[in-house]
ZAVEX-937702 format. One line per field, with one value per residue: residue number from 0; residue in three letters; x, y, z of N, C-alpha, C, O in turn. Coordinates in Angstrom, 2 decimals. Layout:
BEGIN
kefi: c(NUM;...)
rovex: c(ALA;...)
nx: c(X;...)
ny: c(Y;...)
nz: c(Z;...)
cax: c(X;...)
cay: c(Y;...)
caz: c(Z;...)
cx: c(X;...)
cy: c(Y;...)
cz: c(Z;...)
ox: c(X;...)
oy: c(Y;...)
oz: c(Z;...)
//
This chain:
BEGIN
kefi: c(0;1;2;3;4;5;6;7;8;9;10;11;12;13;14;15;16;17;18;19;20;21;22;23;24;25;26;27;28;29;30;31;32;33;34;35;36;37;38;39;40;41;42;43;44;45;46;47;48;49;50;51;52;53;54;55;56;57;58;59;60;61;62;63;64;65;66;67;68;69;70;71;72;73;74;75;76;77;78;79;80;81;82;83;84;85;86;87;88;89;90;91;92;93;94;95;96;97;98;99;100;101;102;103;104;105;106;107;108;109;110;111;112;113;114;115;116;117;118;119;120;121;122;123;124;125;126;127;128;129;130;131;132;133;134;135;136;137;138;139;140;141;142;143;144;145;146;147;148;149;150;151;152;153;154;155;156;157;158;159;160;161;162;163;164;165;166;167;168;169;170;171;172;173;174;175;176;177;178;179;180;181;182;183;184;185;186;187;188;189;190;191;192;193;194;195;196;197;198;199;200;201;202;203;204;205;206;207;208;209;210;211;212)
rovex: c(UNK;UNK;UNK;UNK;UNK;UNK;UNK;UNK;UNK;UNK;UNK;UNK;UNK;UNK;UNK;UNK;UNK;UNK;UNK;UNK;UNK;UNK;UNK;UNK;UNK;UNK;UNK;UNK;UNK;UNK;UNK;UNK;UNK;UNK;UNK;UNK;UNK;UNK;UNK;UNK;UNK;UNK;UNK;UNK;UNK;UNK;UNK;UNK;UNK;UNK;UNK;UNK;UNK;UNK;UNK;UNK;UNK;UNK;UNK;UNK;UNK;UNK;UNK;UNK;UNK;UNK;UNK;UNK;UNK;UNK;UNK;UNK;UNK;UNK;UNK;UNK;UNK;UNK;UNK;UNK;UNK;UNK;UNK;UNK;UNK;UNK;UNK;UNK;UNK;UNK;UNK;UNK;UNK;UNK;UNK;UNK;UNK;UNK;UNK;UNK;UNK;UNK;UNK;UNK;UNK;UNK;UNK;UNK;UNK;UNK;UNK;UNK;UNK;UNK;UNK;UNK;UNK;UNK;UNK;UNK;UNK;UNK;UNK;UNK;UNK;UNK;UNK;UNK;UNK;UNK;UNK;UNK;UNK;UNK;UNK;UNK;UNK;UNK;UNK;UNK;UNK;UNK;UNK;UNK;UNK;UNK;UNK;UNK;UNK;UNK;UNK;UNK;UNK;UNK;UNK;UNK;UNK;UNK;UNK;UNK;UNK;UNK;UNK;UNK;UNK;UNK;UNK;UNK;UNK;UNK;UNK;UNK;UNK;UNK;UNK;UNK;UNK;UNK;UNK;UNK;UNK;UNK;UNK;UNK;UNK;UNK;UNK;UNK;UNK;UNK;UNK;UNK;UNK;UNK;UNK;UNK;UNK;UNK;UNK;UNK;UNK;UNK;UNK;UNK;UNK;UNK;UNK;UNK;UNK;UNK;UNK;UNK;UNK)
nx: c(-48.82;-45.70;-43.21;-40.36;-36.82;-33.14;-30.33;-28.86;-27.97;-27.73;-27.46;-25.54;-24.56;-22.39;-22.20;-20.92;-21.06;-22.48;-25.09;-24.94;-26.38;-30.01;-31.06;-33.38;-36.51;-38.59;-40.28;-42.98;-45.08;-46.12;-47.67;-47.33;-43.73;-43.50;-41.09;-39.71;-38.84;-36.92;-36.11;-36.98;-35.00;-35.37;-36.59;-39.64;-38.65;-35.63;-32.92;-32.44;-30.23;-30.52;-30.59;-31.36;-32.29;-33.30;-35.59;-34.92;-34.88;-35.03;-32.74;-29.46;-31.41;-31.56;-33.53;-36.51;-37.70;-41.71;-43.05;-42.79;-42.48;-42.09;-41.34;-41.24;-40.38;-41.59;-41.43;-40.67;-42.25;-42.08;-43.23;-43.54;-45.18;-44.64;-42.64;-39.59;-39.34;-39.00;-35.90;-34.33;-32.14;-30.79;-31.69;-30.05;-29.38;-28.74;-26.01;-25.24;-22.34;-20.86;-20.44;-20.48;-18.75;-17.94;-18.97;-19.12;-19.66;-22.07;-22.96;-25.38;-25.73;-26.25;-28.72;-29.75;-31.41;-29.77;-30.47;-32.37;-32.69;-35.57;-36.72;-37.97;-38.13;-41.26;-42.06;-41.95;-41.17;-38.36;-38.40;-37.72;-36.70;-36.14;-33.12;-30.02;-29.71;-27.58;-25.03;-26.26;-25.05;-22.98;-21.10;-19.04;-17.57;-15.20;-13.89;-10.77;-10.03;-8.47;-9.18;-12.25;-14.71;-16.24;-14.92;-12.99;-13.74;-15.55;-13.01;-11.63;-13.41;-13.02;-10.47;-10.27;-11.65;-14.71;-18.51;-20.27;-23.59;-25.54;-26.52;-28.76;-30.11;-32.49;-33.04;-35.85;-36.96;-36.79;-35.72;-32.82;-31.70;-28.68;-27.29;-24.01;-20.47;-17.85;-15.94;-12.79;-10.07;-9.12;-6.93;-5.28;-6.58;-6.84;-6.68;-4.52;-4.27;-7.38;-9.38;-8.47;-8.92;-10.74;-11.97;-14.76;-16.76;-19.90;-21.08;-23.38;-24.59;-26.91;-30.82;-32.25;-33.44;-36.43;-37.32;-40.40;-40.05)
ny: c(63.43;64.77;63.50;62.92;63.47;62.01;62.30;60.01;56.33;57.92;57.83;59.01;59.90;60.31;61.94;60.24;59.97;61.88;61.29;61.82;65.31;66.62;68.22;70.44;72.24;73.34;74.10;73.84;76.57;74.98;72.80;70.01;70.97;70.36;68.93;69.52;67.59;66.82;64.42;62.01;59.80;58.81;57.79;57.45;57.98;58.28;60.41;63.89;66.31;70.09;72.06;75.59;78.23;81.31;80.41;81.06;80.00;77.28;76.87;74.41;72.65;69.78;67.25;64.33;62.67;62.22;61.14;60.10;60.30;59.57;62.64;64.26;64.56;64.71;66.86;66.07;67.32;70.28;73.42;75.22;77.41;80.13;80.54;82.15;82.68;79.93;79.55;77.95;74.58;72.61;68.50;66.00;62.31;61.87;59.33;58.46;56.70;56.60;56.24;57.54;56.67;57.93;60.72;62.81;65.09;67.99;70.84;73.27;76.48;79.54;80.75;83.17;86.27;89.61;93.30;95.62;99.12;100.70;102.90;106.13;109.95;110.34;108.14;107.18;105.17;102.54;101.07;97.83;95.35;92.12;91.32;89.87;86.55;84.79;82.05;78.50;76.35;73.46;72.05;69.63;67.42;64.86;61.89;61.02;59.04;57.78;56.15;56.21;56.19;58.35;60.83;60.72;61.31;63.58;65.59;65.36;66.83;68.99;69.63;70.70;73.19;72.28;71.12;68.37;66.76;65.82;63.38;62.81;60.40;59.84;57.69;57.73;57.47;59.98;62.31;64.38;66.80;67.69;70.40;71.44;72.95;71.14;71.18;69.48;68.81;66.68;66.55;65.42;66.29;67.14;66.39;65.24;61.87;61.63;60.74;61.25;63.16;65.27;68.34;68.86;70.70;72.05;74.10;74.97;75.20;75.97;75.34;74.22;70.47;68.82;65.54;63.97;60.67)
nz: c(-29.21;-30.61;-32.00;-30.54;-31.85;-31.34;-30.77;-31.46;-32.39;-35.45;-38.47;-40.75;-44.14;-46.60;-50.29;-52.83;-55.48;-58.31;-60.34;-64.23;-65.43;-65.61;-68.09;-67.16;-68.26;-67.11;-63.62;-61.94;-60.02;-57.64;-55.31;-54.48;-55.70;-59.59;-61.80;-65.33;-67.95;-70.43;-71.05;-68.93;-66.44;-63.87;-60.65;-58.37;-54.87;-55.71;-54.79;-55.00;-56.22;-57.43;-59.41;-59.95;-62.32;-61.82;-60.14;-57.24;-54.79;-55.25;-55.65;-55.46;-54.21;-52.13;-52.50;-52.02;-55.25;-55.05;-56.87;-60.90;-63.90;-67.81;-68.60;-66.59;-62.94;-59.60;-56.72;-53.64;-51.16;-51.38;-51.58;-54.02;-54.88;-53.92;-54.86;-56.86;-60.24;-62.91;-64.59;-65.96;-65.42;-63.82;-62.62;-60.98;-59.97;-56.71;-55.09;-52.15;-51.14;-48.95;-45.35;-42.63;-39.58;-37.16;-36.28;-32.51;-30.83;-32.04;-33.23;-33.96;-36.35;-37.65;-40.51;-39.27;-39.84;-41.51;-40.11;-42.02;-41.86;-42.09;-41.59;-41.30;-41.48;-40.97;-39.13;-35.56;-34.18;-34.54;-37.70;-39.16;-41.80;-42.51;-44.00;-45.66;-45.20;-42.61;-43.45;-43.23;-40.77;-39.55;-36.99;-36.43;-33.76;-34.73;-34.47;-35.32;-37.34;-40.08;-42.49;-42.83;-45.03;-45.35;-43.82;-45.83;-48.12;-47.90;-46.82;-49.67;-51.09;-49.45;-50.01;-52.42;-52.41;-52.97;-53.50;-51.57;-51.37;-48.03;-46.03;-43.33;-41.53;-38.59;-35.50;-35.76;-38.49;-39.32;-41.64;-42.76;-45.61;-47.48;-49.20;-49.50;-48.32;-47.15;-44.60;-43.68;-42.44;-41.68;-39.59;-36.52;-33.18;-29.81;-26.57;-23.90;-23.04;-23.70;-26.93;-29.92;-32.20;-34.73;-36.34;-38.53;-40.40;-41.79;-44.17;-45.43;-48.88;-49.56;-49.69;-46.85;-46.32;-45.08;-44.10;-42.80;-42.56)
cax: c(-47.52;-45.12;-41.94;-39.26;-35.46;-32.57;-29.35;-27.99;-28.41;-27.68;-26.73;-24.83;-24.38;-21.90;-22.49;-19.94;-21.69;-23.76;-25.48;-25.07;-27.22;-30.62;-32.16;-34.68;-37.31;-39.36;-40.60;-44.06;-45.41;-47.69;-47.73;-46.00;-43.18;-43.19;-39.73;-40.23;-36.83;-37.29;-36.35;-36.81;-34.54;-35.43;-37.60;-39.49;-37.81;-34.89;-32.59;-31.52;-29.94;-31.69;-29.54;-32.00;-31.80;-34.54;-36.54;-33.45;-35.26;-34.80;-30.62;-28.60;-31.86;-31.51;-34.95;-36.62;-38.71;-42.45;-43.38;-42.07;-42.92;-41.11;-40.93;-41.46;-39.89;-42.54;-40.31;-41.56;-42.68;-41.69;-44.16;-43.01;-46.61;-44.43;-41.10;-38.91;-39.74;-37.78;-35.55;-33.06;-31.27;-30.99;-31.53;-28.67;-29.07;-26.97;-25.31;-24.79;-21.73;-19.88;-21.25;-19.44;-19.19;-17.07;-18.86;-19.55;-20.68;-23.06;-23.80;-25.90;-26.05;-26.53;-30.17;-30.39;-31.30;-29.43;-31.86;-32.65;-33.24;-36.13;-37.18;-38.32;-39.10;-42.34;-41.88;-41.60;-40.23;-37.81;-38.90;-36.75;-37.18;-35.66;-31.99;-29.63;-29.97;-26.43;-25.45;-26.49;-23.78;-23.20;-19.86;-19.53;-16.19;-15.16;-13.18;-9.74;-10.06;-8.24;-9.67;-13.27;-14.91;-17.10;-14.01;-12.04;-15.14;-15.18;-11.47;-11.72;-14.24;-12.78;-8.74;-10.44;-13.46;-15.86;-19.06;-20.74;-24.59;-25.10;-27.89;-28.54;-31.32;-32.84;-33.43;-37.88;-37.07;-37.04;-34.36;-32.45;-30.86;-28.63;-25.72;-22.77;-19.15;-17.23;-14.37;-12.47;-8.85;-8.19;-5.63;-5.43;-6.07;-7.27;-6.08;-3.49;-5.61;-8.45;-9.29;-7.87;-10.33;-10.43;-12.92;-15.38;-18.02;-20.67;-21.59;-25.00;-24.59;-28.68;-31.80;-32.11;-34.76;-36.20;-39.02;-40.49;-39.66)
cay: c(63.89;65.19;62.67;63.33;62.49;61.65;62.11;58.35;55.42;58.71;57.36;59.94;59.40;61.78;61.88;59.88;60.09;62.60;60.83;62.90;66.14;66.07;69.27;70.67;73.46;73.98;74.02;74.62;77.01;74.64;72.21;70.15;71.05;69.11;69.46;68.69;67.44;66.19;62.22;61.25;58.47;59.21;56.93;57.48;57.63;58.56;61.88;64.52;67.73;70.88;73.47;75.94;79.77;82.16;80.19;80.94;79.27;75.78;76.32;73.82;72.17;68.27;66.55;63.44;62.32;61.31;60.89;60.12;59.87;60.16;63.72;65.06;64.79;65.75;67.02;65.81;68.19;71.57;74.13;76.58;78.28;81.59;81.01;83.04;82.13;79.44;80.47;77.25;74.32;70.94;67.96;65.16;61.64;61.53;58.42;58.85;55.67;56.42;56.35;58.04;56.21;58.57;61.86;63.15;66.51;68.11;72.32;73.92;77.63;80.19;81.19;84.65;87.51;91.12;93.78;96.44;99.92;101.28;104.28;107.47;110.89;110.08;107.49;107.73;103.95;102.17;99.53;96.71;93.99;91.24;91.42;88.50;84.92;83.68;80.70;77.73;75.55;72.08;71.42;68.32;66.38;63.50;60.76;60.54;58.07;58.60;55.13;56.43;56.45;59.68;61.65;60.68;62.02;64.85;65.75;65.40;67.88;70.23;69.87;71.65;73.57;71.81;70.49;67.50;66.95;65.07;62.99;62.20;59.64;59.53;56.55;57.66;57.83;61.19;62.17;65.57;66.49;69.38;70.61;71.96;73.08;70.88;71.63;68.28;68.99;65.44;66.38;65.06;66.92;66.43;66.23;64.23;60.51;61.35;60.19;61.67;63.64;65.70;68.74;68.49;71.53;71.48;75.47;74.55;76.17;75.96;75.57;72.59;69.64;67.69;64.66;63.08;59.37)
caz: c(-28.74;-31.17;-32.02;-30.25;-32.15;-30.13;-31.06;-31.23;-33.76;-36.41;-39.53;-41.11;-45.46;-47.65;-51.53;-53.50;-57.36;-59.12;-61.80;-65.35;-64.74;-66.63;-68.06;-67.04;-69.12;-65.89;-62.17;-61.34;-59.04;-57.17;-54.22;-54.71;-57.22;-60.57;-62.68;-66.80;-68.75;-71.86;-70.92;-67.33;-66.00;-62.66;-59.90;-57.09;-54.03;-55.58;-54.12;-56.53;-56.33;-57.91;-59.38;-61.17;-62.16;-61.38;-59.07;-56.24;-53.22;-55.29;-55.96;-54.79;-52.40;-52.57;-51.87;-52.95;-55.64;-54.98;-58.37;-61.75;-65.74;-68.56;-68.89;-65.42;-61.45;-58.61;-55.68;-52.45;-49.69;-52.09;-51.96;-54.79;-54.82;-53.52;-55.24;-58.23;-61.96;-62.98;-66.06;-66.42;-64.46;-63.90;-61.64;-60.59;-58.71;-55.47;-54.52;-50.67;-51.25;-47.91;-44.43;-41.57;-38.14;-36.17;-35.74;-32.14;-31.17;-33.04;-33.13;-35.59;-36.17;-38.67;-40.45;-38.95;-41.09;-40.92;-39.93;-42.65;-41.34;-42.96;-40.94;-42.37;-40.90;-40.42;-38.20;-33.90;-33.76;-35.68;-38.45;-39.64;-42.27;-42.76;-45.12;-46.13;-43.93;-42.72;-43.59;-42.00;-40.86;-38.99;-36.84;-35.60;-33.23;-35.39;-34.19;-36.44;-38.40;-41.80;-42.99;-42.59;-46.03;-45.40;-43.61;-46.84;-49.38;-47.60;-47.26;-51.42;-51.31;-48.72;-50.89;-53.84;-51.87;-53.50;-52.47;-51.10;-50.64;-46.88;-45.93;-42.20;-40.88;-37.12;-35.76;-35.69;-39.73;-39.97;-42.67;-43.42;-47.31;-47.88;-50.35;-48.85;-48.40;-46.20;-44.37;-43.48;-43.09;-41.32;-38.72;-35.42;-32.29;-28.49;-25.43;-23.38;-22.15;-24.43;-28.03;-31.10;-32.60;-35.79;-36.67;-39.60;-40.49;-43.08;-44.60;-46.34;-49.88;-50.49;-48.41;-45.89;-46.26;-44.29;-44.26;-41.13;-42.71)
cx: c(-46.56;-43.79;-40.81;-37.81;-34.32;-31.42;-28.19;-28.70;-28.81;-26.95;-26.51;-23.84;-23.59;-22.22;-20.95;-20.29;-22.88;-23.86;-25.14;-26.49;-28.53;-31.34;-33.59;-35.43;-38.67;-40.01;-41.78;-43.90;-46.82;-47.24;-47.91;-44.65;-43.35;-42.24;-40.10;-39.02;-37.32;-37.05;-36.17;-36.29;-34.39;-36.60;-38.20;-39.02;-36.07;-34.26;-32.22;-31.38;-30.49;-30.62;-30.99;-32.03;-33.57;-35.18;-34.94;-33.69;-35.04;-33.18;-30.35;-29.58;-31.77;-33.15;-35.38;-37.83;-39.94;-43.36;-42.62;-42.32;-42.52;-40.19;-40.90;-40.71;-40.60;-41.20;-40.97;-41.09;-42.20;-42.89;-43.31;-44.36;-45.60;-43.04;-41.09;-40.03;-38.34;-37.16;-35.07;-32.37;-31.33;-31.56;-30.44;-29.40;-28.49;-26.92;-25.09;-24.37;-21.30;-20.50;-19.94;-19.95;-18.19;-17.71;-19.76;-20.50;-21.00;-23.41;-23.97;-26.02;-26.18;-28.51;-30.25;-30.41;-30.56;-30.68;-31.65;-33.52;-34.39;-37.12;-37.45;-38.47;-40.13;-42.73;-41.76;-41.00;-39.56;-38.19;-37.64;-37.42;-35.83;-34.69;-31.66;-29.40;-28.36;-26.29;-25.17;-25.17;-23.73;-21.48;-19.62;-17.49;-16.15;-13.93;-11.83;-9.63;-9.67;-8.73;-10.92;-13.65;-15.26;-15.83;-13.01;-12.75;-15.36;-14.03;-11.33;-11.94;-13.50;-11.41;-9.18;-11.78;-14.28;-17.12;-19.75;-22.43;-24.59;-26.33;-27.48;-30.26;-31.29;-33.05;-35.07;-37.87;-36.69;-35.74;-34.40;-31.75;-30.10;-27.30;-24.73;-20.89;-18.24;-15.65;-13.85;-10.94;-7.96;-7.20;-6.08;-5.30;-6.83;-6.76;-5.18;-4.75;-6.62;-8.47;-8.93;-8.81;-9.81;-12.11;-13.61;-16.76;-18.52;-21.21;-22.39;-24.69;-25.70;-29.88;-31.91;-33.33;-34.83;-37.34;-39.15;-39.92;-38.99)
cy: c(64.00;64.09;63.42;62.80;62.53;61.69;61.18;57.84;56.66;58.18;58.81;59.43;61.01;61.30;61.49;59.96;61.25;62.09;62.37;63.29;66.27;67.48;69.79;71.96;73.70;73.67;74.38;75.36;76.43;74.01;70.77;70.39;70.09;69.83;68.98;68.81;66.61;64.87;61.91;59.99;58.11;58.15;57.79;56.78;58.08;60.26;62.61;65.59;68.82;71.76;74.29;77.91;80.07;81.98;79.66;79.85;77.72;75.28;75.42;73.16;70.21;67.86;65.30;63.43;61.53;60.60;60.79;59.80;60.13;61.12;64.44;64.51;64.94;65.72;66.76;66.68;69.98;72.11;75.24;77.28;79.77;81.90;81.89;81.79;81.31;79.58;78.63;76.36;72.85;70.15;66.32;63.52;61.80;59.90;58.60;57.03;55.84;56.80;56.47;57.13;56.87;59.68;62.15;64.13;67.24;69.76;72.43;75.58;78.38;80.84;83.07;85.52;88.92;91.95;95.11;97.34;100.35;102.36;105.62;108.43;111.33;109.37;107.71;106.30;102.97;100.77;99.49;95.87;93.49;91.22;89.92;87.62;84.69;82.60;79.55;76.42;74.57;72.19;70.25;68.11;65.64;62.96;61.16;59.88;58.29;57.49;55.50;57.04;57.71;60.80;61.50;61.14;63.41;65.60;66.03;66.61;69.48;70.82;70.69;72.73;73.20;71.55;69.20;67.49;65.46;64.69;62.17;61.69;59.37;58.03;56.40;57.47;58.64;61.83;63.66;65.63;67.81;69.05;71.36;72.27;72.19;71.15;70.50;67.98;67.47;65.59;66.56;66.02;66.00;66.91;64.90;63.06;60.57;60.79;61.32;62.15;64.70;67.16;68.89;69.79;71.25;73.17;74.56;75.58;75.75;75.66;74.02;71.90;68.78;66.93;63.79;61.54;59.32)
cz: c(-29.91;-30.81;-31.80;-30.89;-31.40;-30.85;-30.74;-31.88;-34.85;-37.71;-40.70;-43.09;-46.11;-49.52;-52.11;-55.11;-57.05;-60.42;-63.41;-65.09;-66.36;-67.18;-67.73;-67.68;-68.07;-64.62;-61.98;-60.39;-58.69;-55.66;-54.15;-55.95;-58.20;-61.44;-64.18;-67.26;-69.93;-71.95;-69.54;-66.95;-64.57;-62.11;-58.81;-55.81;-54.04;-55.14;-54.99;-55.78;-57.25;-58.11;-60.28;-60.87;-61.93;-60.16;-58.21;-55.04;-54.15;-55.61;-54.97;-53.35;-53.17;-51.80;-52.77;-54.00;-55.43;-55.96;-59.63;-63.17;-66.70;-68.99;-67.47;-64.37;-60.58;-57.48;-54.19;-51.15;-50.08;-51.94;-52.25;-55.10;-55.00;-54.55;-56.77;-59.81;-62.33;-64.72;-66.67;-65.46;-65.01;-62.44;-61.92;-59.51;-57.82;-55.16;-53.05;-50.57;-49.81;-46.70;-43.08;-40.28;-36.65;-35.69;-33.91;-31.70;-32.16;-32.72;-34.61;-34.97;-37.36;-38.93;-39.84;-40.00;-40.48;-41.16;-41.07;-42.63;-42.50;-42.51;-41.12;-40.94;-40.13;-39.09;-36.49;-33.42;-35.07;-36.71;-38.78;-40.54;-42.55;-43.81;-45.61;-44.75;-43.66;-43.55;-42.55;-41.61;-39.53;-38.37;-35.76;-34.36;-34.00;-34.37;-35.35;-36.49;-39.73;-42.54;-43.56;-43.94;-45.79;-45.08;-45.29;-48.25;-48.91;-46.96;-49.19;-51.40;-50.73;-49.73;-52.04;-53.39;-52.58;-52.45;-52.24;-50.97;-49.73;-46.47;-43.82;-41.91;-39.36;-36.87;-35.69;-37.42;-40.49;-40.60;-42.94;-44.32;-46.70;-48.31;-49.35;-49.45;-47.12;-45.38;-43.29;-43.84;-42.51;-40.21;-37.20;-34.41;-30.98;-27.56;-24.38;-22.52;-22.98;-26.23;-28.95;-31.89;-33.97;-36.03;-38.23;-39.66;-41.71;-43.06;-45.82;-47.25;-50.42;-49.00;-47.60;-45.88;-45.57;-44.38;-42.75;-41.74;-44.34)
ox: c(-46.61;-43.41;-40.33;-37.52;-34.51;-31.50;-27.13;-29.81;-29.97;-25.72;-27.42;-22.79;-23.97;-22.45;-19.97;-19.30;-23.70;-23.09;-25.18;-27.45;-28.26;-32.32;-34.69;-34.71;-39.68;-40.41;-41.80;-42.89;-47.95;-46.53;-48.96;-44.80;-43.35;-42.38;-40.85;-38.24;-38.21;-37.63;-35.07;-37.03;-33.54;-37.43;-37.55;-38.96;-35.36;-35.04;-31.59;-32.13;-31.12;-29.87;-31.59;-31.89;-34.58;-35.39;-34.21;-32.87;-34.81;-32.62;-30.82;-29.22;-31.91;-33.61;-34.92;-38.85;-39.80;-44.18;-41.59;-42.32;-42.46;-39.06;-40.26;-40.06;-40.27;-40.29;-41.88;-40.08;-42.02;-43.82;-42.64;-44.12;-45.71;-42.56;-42.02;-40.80;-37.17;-37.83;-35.53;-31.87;-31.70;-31.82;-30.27;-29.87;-27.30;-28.00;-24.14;-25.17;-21.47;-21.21;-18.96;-21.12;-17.92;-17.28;-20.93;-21.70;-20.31;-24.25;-23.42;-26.25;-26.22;-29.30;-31.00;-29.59;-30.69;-31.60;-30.57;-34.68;-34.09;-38.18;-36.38;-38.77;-40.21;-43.47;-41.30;-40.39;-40.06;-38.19;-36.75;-38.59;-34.78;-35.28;-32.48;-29.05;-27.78;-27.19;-24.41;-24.57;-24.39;-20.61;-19.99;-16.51;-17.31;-13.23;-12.25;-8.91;-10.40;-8.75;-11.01;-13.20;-14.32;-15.65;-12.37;-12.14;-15.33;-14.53;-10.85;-11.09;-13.45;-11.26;-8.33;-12.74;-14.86;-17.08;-19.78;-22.74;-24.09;-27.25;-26.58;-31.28;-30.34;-33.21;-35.60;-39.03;-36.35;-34.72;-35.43;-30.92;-30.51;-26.52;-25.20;-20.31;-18.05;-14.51;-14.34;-10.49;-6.79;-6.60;-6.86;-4.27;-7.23;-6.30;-5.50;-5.69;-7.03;-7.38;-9.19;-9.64;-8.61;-13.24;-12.79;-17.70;-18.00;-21.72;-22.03;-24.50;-25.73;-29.72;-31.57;-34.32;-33.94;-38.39;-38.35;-39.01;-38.54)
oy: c(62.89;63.87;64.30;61.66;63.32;60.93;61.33;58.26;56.66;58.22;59.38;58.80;62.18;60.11;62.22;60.00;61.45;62.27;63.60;62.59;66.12;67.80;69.40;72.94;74.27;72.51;75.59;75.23;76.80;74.69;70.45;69.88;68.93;71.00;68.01;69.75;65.76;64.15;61.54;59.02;57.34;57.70;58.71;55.57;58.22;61.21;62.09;65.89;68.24;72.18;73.65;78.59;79.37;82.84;78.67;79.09;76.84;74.20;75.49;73.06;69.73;68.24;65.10;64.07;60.31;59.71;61.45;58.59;61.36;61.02;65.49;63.61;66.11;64.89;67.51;66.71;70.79;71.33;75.96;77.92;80.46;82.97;82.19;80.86;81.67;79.68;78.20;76.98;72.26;70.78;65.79;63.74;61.94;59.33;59.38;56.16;54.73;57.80;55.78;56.91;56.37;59.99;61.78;64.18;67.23;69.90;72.11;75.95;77.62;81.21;83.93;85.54;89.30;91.70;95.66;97.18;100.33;102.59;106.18;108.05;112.13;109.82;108.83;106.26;102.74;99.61;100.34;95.57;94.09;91.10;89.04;87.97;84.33;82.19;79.47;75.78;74.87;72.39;70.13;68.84;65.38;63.67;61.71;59.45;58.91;57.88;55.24;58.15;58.44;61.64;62.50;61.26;64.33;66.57;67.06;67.48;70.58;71.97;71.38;72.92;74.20;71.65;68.78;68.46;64.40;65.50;61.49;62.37;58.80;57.23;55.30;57.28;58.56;61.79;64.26;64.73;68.64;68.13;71.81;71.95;72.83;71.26;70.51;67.37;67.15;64.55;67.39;66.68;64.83;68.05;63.71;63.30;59.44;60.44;62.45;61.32;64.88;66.73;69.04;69.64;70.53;73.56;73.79;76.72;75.23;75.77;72.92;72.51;67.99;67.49;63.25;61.24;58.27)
oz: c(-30.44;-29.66;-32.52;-30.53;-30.48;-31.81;-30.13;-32.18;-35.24;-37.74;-41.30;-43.17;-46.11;-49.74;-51.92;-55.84;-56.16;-61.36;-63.29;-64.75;-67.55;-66.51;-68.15;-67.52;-68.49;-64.71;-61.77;-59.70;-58.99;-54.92;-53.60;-57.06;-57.81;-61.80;-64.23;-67.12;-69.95;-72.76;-69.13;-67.10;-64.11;-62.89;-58.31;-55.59;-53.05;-55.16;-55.91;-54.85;-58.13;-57.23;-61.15;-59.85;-61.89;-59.30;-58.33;-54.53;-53.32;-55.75;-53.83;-52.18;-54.29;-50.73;-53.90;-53.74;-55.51;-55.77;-59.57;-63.36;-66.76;-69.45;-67.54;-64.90;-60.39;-57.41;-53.82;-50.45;-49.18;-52.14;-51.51;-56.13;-56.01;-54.89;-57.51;-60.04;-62.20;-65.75;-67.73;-64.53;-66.03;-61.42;-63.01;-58.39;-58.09;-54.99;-53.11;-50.21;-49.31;-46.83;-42.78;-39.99;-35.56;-34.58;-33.87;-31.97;-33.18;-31.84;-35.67;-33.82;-38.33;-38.06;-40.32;-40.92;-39.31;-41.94;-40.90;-43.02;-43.69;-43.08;-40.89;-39.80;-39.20;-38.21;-36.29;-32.35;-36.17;-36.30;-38.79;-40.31;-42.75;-44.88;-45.87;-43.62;-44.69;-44.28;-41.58;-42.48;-38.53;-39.22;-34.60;-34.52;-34.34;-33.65;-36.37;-35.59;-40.51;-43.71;-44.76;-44.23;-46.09;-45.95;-45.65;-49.31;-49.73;-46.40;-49.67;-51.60;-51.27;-50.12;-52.59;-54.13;-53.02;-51.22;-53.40;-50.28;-50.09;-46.50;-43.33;-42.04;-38.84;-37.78;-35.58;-37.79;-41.67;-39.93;-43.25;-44.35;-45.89;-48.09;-48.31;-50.49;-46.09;-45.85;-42.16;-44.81;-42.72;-39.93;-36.71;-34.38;-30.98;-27.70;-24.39;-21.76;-23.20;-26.69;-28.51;-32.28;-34.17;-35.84;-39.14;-38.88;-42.56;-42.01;-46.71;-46.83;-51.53;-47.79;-48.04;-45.49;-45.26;-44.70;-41.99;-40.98;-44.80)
//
């Protein structure tokens, strides 16, 4: 039977540090990625962020390390087999210091691709492929709370649009990464008798990861 997760006991982590970012001179194309930087101060287990040019599908994805040796990174659960050539980038620790305990509802949306006519003459029905993806994006209810480390780390983030990467754990284990733009303007709304609530979205600026544990 396939594990079902439940949305409750969600522990919900925002990124307060990015370690100094470490070069990197390349990404395999294998299964799973391995990163090479000329001095590795990196563990396994630990989370990093991925900025790197060429190979686009790995910009801005946060995932963890399951390997680690002086010179190298392995990226756990990457299969770059298909991806770009990587030219140039880095990778970053995250810190996930501040832990939100306010947010309620929960929509996700985004991911769709626009359709790109490609129909000729020839043709008697219309083809399509696949264009650019939305982006994927998270908006939750929060509680107002202006105390609330995570609402106050991302508020930072949102006052200069910057971004944040956001780590959320189920309570089966199963853990999602991803970089973002938050938008966390703090101000109270609601309704008359009910709680004081505040809205909080998350626009994913990179691809979304996830590990069963």
């Amino acid at each position: 039977m396939a594990q079902v997760n439940v949305w409750s006991k969600v522990a919900v982590a925002v990124q307060t540090v990015l370690a100094t970012a470490l070069a990197v001179s390349a990404i395999t194309k294998a299964s799973p990625a391995v990163a090479t930087t000329a001095t590795n101060t990196y563990a396994p287990g630990d989370i990093v962020l991925v900025i790197a040019n060429g190979m686009t599908e790995m910009n801005n994805r946060v995932c963890r390390l399951s390997a680690a040796s002086s010179t190298t990174a392995t990226l756990e659960g990457i299969d770059s087999t298909l991806f770009g050539t990587f030219t140039s980038g880095t990778i970053q620790k995250i810190t996930f210091g501040a832990s939100a305990a306010t947010f309620q509802d929960i929509n996700g949306s985004g991911g769709d691709a626009t359709a790109i006519d490609i129909t000729t003459i020839h043709d008697d029905t219309t083809k399509e492929i696949p264009g650019v993806k939305s982006a994927l994006t998270y908006s939750f209810t929060s509680l107002w709370d202006p105390s609330d480390a995570a609402l106050i780390e991302l508020k930072k983030a949102d006052d200069v649009k910057g971004t944040r990467c956001v780590q959320l754990v189920f309570a089966s284990g199963a853990r999602i990464f991803f970089n973002c733009y938050p938008t966390c303007p703090l101000f109270p709304t609601g309704s008359a008798g009910a709680p004081v609530t505040s809205p909080v979205t998350f626009k994913l600026n990179g691809p979304f990861q996830a590990y069963a544990t």
